[in-house]
VEXDREN-2710 file (C-alpha; in Angstrom, 1 decimal):
% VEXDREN-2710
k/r/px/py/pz
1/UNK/0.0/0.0/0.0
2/UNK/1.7/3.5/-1.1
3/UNK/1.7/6.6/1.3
4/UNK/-1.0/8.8/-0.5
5/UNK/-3.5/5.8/-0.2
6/UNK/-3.1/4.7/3.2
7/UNK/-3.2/8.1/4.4
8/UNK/-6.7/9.0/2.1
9/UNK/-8.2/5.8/4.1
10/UNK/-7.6/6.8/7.5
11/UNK/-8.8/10.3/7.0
12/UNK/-12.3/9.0/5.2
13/UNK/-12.6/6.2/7.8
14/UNK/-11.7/9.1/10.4
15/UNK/-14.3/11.5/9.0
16/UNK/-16.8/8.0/9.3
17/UNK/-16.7/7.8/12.6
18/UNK/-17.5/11.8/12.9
19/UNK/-20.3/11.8/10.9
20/UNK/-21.5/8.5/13.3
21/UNK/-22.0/11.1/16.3
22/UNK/-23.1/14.3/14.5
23/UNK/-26.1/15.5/16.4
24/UNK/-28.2/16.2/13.0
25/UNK/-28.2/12.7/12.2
26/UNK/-28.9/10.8/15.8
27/UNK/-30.3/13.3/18.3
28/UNK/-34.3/13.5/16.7
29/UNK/-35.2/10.0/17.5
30/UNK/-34.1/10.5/21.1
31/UNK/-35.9/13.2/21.6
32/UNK/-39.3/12.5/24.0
33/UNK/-42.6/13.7/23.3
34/UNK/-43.3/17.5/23.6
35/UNK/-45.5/18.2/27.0
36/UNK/-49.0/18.6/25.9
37/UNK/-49.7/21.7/28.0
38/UNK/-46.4/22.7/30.0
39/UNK/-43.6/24.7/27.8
40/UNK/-40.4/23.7/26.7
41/UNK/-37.0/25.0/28.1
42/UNK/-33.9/23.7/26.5
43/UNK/-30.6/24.3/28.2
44/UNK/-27.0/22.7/27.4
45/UNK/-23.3/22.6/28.1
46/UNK/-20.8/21.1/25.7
47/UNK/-18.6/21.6/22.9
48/UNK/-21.9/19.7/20.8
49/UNK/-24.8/21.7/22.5
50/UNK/-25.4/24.4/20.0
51/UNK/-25.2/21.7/17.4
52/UNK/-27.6/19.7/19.4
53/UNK/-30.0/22.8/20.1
54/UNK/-30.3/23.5/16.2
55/UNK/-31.2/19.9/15.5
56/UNK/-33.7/20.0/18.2
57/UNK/-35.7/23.1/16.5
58/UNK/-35.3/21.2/13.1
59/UNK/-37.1/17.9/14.7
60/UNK/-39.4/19.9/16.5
61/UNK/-40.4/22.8/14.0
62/UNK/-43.6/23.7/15.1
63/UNK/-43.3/23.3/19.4
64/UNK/-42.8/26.7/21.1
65/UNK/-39.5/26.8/23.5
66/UNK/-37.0/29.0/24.6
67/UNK/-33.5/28.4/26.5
68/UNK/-29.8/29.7/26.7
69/UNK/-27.1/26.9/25.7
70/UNK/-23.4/27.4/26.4
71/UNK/-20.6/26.2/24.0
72/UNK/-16.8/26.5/23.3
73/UNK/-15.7/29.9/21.5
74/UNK/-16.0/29.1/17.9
75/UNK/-18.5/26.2/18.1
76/UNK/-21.9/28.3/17.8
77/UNK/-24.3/27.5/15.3
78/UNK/-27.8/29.6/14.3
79/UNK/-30.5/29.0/16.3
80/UNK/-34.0/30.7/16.2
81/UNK/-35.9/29.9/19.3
82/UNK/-32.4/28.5/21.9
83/UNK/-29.9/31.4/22.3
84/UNK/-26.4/30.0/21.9
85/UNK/-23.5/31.7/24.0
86/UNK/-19.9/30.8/24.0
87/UNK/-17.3/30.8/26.9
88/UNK/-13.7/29.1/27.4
89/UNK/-12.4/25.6/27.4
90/UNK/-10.9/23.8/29.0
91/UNK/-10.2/26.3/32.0
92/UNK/-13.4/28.2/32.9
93/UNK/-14.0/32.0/32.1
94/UNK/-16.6/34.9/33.5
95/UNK/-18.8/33.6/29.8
96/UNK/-19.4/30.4/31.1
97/UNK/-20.0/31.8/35.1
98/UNK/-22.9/33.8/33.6
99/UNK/-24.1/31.3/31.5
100/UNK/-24.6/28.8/34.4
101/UNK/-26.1/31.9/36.9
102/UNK/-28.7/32.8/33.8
103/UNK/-29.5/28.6/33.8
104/UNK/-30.6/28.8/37.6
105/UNK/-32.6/31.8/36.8
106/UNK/-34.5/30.3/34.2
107/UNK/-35.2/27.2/35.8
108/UNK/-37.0/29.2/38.9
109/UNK/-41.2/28.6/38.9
110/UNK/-41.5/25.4/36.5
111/UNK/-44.3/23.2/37.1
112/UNK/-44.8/19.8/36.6
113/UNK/-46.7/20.5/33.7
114/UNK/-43.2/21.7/31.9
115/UNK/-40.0/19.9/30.0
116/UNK/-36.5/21.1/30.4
117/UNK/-34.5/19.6/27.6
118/UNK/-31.0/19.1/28.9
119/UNK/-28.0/18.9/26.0
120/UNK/-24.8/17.6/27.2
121/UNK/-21.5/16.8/25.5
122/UNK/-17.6/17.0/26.3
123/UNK/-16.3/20.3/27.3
124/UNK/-19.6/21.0/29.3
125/UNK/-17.5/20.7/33.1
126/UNK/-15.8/23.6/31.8
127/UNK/-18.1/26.1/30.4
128/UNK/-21.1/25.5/32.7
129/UNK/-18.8/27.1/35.4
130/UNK/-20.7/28.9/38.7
131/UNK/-19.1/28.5/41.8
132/UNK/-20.7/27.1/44.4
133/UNK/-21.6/29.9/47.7
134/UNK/-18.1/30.8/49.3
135/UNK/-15.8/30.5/46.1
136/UNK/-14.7/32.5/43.4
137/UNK/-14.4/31.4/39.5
138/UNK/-10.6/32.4/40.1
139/UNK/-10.7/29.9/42.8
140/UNK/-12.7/27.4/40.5
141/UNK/-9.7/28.4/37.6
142/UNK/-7.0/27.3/40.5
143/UNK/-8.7/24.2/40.9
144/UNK/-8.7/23.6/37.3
145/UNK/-5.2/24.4/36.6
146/UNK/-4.1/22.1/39.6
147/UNK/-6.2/18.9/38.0
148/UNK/-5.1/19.2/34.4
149/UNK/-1.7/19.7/35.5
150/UNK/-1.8/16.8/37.8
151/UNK/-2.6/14.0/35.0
152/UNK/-5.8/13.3/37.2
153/UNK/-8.1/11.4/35.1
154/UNK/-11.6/12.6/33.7
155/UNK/-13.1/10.8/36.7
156/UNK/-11.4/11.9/39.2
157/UNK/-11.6/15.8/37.9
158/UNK/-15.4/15.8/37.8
159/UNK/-15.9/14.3/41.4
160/UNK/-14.2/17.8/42.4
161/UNK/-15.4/20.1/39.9
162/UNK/-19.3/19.0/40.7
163/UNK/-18.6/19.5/44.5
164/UNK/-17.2/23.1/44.4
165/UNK/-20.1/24.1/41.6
166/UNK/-23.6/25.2/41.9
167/UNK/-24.9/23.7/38.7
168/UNK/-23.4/20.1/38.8
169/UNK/-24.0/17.2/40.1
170/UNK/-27.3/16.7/40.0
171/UNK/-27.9/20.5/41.3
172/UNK/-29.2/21.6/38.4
173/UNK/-32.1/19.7/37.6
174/UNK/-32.6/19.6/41.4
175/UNK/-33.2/23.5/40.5
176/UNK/-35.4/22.4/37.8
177/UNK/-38.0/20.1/40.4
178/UNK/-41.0/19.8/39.4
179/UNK/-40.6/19.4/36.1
180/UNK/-39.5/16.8/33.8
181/UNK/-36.3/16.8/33.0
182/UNK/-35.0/14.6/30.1
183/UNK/-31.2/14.7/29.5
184/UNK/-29.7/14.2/25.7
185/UNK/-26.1/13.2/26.1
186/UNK/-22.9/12.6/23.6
187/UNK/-20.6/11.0/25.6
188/UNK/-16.8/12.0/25.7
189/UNK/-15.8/9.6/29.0
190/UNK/-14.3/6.3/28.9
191/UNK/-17.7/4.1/30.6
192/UNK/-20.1/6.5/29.4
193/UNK/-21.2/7.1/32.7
194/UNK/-23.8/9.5/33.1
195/UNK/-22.1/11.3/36.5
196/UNK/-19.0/12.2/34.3
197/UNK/-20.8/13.4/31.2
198/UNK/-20.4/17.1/31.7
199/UNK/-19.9/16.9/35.5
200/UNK/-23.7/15.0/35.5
201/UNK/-26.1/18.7/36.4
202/UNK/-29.0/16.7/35.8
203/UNK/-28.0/13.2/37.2
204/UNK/-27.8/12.3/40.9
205/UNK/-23.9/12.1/42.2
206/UNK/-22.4/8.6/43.2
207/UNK/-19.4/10.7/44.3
208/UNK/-18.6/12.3/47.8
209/UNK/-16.6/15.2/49.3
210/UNK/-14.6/13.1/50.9
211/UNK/-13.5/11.7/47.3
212/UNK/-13.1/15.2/46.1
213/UNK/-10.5/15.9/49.1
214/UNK/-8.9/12.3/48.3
215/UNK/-7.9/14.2/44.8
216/UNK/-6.5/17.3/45.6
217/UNK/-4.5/15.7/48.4
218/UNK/-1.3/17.3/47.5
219/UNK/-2.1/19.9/45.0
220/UNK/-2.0/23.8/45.5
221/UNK/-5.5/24.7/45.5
222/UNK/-7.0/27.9/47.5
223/UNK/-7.8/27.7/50.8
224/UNK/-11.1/28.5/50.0
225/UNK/-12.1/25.4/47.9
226/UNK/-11.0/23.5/51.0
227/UNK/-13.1/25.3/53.2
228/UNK/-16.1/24.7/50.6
229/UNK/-15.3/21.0/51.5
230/UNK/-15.4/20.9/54.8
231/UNK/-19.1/22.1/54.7
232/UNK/-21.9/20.1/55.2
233/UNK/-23.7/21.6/52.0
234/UNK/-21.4/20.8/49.6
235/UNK/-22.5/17.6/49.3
236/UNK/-24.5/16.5/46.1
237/UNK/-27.9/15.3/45.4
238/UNK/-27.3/11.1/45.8
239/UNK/-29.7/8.5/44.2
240/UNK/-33.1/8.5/45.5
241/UNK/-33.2/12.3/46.1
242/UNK/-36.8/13.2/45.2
243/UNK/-36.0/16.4/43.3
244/UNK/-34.2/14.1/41.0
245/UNK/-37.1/11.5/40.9
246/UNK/-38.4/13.4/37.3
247/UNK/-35.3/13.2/35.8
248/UNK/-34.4/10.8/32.9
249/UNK/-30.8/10.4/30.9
250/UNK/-30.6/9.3/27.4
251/UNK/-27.4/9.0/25.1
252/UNK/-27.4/9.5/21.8
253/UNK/-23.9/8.9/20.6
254/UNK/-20.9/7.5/22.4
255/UNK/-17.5/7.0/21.5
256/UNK/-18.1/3.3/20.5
257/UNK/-20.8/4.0/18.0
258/UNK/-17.8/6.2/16.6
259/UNK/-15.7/3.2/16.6
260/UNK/-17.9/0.7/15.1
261/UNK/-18.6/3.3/12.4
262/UNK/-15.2/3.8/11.1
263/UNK/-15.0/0.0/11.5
264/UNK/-17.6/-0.5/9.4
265/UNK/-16.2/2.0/6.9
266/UNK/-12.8/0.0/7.2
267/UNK/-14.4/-3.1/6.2
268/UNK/-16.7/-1.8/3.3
269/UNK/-12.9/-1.1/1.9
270/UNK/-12.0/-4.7/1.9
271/UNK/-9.7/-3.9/5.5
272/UNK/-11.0/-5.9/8.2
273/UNK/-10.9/-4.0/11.8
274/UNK/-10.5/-4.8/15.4
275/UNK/-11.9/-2.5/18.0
276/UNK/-9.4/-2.7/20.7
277/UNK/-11.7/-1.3/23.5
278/UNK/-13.3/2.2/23.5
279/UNK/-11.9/3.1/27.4
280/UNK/-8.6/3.4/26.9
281/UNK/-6.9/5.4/29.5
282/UNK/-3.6/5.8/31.4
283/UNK/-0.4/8.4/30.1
284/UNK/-0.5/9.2/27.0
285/UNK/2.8/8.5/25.4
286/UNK/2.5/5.1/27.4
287/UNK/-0.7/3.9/25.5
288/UNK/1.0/4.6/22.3
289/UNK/3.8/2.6/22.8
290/UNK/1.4/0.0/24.5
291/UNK/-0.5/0.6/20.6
292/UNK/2.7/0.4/19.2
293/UNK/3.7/-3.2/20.4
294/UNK/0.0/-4.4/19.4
295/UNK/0.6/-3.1/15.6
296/UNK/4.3/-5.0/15.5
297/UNK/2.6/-8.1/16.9
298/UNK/0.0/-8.1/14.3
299/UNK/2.5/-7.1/11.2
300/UNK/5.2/-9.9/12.8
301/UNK/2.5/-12.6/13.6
302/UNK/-0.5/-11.7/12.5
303/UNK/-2.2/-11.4/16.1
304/UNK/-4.3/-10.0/17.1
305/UNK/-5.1/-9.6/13.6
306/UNK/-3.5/-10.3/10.1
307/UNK/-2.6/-7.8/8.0
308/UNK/-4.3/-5.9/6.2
309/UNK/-6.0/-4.4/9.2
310/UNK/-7.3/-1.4/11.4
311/UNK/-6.6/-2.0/15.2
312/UNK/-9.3/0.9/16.8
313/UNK/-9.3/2.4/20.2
314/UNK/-10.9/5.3/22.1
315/UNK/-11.2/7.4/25.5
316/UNK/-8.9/9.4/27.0
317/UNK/-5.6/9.3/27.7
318/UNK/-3.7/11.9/30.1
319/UNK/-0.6/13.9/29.8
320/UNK/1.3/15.0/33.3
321/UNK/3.1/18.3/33.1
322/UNK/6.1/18.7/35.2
323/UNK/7.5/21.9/36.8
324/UNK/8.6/22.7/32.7
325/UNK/6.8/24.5/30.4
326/UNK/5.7/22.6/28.3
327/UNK/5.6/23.2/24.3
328/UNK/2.7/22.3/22.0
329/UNK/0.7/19.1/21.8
330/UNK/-2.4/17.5/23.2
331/UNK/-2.8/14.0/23.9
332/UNK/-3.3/12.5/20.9
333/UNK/-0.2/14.3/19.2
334/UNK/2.0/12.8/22.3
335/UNK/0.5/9.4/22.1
336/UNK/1.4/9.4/18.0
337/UNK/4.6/10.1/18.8
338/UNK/5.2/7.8/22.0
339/UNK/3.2/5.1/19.4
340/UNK/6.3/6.6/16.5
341/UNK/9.3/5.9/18.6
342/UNK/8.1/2.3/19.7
343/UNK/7.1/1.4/16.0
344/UNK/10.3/3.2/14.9
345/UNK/9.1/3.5/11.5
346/UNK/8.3/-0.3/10.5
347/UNK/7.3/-0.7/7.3
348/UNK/3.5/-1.2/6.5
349/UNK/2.6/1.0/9.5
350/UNK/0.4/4.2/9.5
351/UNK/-1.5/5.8/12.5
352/UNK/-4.0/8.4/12.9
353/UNK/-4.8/9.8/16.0
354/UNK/-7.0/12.9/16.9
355/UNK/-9.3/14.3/18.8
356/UNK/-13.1/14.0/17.7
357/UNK/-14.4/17.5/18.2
358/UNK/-11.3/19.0/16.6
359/UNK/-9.3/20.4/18.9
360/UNK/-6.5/18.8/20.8
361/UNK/-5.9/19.9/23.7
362/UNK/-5.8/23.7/23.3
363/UNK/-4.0/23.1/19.8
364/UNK/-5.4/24.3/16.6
365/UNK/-5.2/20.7/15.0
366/UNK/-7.5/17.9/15.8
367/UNK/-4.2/15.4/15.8
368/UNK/-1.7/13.8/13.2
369/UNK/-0.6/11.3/11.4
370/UNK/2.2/8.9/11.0
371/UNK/3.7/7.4/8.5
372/UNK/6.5/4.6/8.0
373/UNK/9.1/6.8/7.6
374/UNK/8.4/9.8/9.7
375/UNK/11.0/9.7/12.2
376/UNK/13.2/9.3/9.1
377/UNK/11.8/12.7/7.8
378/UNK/11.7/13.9/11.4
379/UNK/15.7/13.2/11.8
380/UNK/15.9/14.5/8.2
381/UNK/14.7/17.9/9.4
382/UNK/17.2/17.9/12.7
383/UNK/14.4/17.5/14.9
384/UNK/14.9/15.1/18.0
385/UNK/11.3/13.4/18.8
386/UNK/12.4/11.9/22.1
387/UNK/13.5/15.7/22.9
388/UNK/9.8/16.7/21.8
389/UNK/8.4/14.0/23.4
390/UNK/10.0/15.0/26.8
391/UNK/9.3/18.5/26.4
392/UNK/5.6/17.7/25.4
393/UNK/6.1/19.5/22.2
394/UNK/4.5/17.0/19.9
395/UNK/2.3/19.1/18.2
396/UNK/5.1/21.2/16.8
397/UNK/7.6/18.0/15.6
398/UNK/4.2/17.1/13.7
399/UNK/3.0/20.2/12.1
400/UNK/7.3/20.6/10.7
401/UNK/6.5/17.5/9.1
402/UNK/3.2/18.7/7.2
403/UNK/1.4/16.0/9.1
404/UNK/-1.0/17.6/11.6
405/UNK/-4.6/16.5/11.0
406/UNK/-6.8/19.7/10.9
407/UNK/-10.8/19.9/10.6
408/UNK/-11.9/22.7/12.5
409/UNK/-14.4/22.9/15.2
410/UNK/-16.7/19.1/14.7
411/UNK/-19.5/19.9/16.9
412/UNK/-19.7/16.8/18.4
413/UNK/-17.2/15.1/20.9
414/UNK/-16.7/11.4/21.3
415/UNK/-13.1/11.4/22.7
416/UNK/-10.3/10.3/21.0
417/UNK/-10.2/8.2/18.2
418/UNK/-6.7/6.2/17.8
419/UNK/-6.5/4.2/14.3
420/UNK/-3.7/1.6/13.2
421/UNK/-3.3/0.4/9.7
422/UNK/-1.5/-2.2/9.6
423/UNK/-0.7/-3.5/5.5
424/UNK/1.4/-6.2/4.3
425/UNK/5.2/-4.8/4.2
426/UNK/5.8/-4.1/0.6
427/UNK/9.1/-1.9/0.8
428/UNK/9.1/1.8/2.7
429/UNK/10.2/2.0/6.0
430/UNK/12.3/0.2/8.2
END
């Protein structure tokens, strides 16, 4: 298999699995009946909500609503009857505090006669940001900082976040009582548990504060957010509160609907695929060289599967940031190039990896690609990958190659979506 060809699959098996979660094609036949008296409020959080919002007027054409949603900057779409309004991701910015205060406000005086229509999707822990009574958004930004810099996992983020918040954890549609609240959700988080989704606003909270403390033990966090969880009231709504007893959670897309879609694509190619698990998790540069081994085993043996194949993954890996500063590069650039150095450019071997909503990280580029002889071209161009690896500067070893994989904004978010090709070796390479 030639360069230009393997690299045209991967992208059009890719952009599969993207159109597999795009709220336009799977949200309507979620979607519950409209009340028959009560009105309709839609609210959302997530780097897919406005999306989501614009396909739920275009199901529902003719059934009055009204409702604010909150997305990433640069991921708003038109709306007529749901007012989209953007704010910052990952760490939380005044945009997103106002959003989340105007939220409680409009949920004040339903009945039970009414529907709030929840939208959640990845990114929406972030931008639905209102501090809970006794901290600040800087001390909420502090927080933030501390986690992502700490390598904590998804998890263990959102059992904090939804404890020093106002809006998550169940709070929300606790806020919402009595009315019906039915959740939509595109899920970004290895499990797809409800509870992680967007730090769960409209789901009870399995989680405690004593959790929460387990996960900063250690970090520098403000004095204040330790205070916060110290107090009786900062714990969550847990199952079997009754202001949660209306509330329902549906998903729409998740990130193994993704997978089996660009499987499916794969295979309608004449490549058989192999879904290696959709929960992936752990260090970044240490799943790709886990990836790495499983694509040499498969081109040296034919296990797990013979070549030609796609080996699939998802989730979410981490990436821990020492006391340097670190360059540029998400996850999936620094598990492509932890996944290059443990290939070391065997021939056969190409890899996409990139983030489904189109941003990795805080990086322009959704991910890259890698070829069979990029650390050839890479050392060609005098740059040192186990240099940019340690300085977490992925991103820019990728992008001097020409190989960053750039979409723009998706509007949806499934997580990451890792795939291997592994072909017959024919010559390239090593």
């Amino acid at each position: 298999m030639d360069d230009g060809t393997a690299r045209g699959l991967l992208r059009r098996w890719f952009e599969a699995g993207l159109r597999a979660a795009d709220p336009r094609a799977v949200l309507a036949p979620h979607l519950p009946e409209p009340p028959a008296r009560g009105r309709v409020l839609v609210l959302g959080a997530g780097k897919a909500s406005a999306l989501m919002a614009a396909a739920v007027e275009s199901a529902w054409p003719d059934v009055p609503m009204s409702g604010l949603v909150v997305t990433r900057y640069g991921h708003a779409v038109p709306t007529e009857r749901v007012e989209i309004v953007e704010a910052a991701h990952p760490m939380p910015d005044a945009a997103g505090e106002a959003a989340a205060r105007r939220m409680l406000a409009l949920c004040q005086g339903l009945s039970a006669d009414d529907l709030v229509l929840f939208l959640a999707s990845g990114g929406g822990s972030a931008l639905l940001a209102a501090p809970a009574p006794g901290l600040t958004l800087a001390d909420k930004q502090a927080v933030n900082r501390a986690l992502l810099r700490s390598g904590a996992d998804i998890g263990r983020m959102n059992a904090v976040r939804k404890h020093l918040s106002a809006v998550k954890g169940g709070r929300l549609a606790a806020a919402c009582f009595p009315a019906r609240v039915e959740t939509l959700a595109i899920s970004d988080v290895p499990g797809d548990e409800p509870g992680v989704i967007a730090s769960g606003p409209t789901v009870p909270d399995p989680t405690t504060v004593a959790e929460a403390r387990a996960v900063l033990r250690g970090l520098d966090v403000p004095d204040a957010v330790l205070r916060r969880l110290d107090a009786a009231e900062a714990e969550t709504p847990k199952p079997g509160d009754p202001r949660l007893a209306r509330s329902n959670f549906r998903l729409i897309a998740t990130p193994m609907l993704a997978l089996r879609a660009v499987a499916a694509a794969a295979r309608a190619d004449g490549v058989p695929a192999l879904i290696l698990g959709d929960a992936l998790e752990g260090e970044a540069r240490e799943v790709g060289a886990a990836l790495a081994g499983i694509a040499r085993s498969a081109a040296a043996h034919g296990a797990p599967a013979a070549p030609p194949c796609l080996l699939l993954s998802g989730g979410e890996t981490t990436v821990t940031i020492g006391d340097e500063a670190p360059g540029r590069g998400g996850r999936n650039t620094e598990a492509l190039l932890g996944f290059a150095l443990g290939n070391n450019d065997r021939a056969g071997i190409w890899a996409l990896m990139a983030d489904s909503d189109g941003i990795d990280g805080v990086e322009d580029a959704a991910g890259a690609i890698l070829a069979p002889d990029s650390l050839a071209r890479a050392a060609a161009a005098g740059l040192d990958p186990r240099d940019a690896l340690r300085r977490h500067d992925s991103a820019s070893l990728f992008g001097a190659l020409g190989d960053l994989v750039v979409t723009g904004p998706t509007l949806t978010n499934v997580n990451d979506l890792r795939l291997v090709l592994v072909a017959p070796a024919d010559g390239g390479g090593r």
